[in-house]
C-alpha positions in Angstrom: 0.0 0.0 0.0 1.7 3.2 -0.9 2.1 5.7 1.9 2.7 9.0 0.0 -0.5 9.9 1.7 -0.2 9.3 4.9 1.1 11.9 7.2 4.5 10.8 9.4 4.3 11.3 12.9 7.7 11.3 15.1 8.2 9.2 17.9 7.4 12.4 20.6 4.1 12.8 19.1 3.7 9.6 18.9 4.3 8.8 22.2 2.9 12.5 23.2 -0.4 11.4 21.9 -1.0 8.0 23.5 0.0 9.9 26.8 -2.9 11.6 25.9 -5.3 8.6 25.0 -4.5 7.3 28.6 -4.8 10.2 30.8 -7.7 12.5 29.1 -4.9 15.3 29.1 -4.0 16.9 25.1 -0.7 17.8 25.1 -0.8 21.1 23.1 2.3 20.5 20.9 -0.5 18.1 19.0 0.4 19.6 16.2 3.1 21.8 16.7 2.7 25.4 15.7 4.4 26.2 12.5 3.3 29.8 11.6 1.9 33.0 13.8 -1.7 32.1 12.2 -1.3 28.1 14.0 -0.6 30.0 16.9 -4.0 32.0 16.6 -5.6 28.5 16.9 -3.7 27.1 19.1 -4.7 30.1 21.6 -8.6 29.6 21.0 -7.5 25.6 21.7 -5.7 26.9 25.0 -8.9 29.4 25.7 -10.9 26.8 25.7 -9.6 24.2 27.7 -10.9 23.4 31.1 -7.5 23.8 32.2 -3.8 24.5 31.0 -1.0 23.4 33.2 3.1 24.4 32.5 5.3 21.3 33.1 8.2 23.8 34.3 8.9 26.0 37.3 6.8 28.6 35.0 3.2 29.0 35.7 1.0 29.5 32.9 0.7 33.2 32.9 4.5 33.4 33.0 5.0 31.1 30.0 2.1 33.2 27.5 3.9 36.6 28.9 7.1 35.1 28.0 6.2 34.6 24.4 4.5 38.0 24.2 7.4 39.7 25.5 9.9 38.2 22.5 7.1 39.2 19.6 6.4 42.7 21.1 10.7 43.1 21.6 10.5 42.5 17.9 8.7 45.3 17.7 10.3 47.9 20.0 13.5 46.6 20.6 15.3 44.2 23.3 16.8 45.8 26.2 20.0 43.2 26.4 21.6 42.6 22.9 24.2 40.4 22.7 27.2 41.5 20.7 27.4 42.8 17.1 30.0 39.7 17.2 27.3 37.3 18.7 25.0 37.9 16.6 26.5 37.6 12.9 28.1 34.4 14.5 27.0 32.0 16.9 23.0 33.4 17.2 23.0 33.8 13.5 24.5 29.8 13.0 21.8 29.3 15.8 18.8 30.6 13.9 20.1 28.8 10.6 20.4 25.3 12.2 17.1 25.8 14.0 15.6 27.2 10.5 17.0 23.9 8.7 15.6 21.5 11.2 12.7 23.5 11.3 12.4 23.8 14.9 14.2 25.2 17.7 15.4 24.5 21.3 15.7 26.8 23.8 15.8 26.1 28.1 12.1 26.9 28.7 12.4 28.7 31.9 15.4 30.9 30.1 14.0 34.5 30.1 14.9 36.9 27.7 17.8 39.3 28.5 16.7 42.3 30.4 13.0 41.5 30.0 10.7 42.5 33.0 10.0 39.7 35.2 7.5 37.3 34.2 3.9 37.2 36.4 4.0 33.7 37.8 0.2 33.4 38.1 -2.2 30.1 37.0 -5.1 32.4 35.6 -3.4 32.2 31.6 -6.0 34.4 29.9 -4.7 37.9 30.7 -1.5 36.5 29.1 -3.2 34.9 25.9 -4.8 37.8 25.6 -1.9 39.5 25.4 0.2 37.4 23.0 -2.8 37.6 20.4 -2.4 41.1 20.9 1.7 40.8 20.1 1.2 38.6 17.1 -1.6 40.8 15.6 0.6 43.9 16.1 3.1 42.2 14.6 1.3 41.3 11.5 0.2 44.0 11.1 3.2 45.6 11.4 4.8 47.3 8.1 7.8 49.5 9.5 11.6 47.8 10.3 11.8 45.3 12.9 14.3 45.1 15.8 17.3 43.0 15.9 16.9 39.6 17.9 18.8 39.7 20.9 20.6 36.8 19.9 20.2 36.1 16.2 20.6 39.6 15.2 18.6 41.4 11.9 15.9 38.9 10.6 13.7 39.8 7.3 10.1 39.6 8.1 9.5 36.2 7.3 12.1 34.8 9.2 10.8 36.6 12.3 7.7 35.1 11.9 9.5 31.8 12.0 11.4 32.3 14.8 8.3 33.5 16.9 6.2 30.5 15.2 9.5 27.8 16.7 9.7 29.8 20.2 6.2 29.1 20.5 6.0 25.7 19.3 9.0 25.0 21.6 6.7 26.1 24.8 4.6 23.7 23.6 6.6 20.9 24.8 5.5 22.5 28.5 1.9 23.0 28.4 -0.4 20.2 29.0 -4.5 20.9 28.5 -6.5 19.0 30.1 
């Protein structure tokens, strides 16, 4: 039987998903987000849910903040740059390996340089709210962007793919049950 149709699942999601058969819980990196308008519906999935649990030493308001913060820096700037010598090196071979595997990996209770302090709360919609609010600013954003803290200047629609991977790699953290 030819399988040129059926879509391939890795072994995480795999195993991610029967996690899920047995315990009720979805593990919202079921699919993975791979663009800022996946991450719209994965929001109204997180919205929705009876409840949304972080995996890490982040609470749930924390983590959403956390990914608001890096789309709104790409906006108006981040206060802690690495080097100009950073940047066109290490974060810039960082951002191409993570834009080759098409996915990135990050500690996820690292907080950005010189970002204000997270809100360690439970009650996630404030938070969601605000990251909707980041990524429809930044769509509809025409002017230049900021460079990334790490990676340095991005066009447009490698922005966009950063933010979509940084999202999708909280994923592996948040659990809705």
């Amino acid at each position: 039987m030819p399988t040129a149709n059926i879509p391939r699942m890795n072994r995480r999601n795999f195993i991610a998903t029967q996690l899920s058969l047995l315990t009720g819980a979805a593990m919202a990196d079921v699919p993975k987000v791979q663009s800022l308008d996946d991450a719209m519906r994965w929001l109204d999935r997180v919205d929705k849910a009876a409840s949304v649990k972080s995996t890490t030493s982040w609470k749930m308001g924390a983590v959403l903040e956390h990914l608001a913060q890096s789309i709104e820096m790409s906006l108006d700037g981040f206060p802690e740059p690495k080097s100009a010598l950073f940047q066109s090196t290490v974060g810039s071979t960082a951002f191409a390996v993570f834009k080759w595997r098409g996915q990135m990996t990050h500690g996820l209770t690292d907080p950005i340089p010189g970002a204000p302090a997270l809100t360690q709360v439970d009650d996630w919609k404030p938070s969601s709210l605000r990251l909707r609010t980041a990524i429809t600013r930044f769509n509809g954003h025409s002017g230049a962007l900021k460079p990334h803290f790490a990676y340095g200047n991005l066009s447009r629609a490698d922005f966009a793919l950063a933010h979509a991977f940084h999202i999708a790699n909280h994923q592996d953290e948040i659990v809705l049950l």
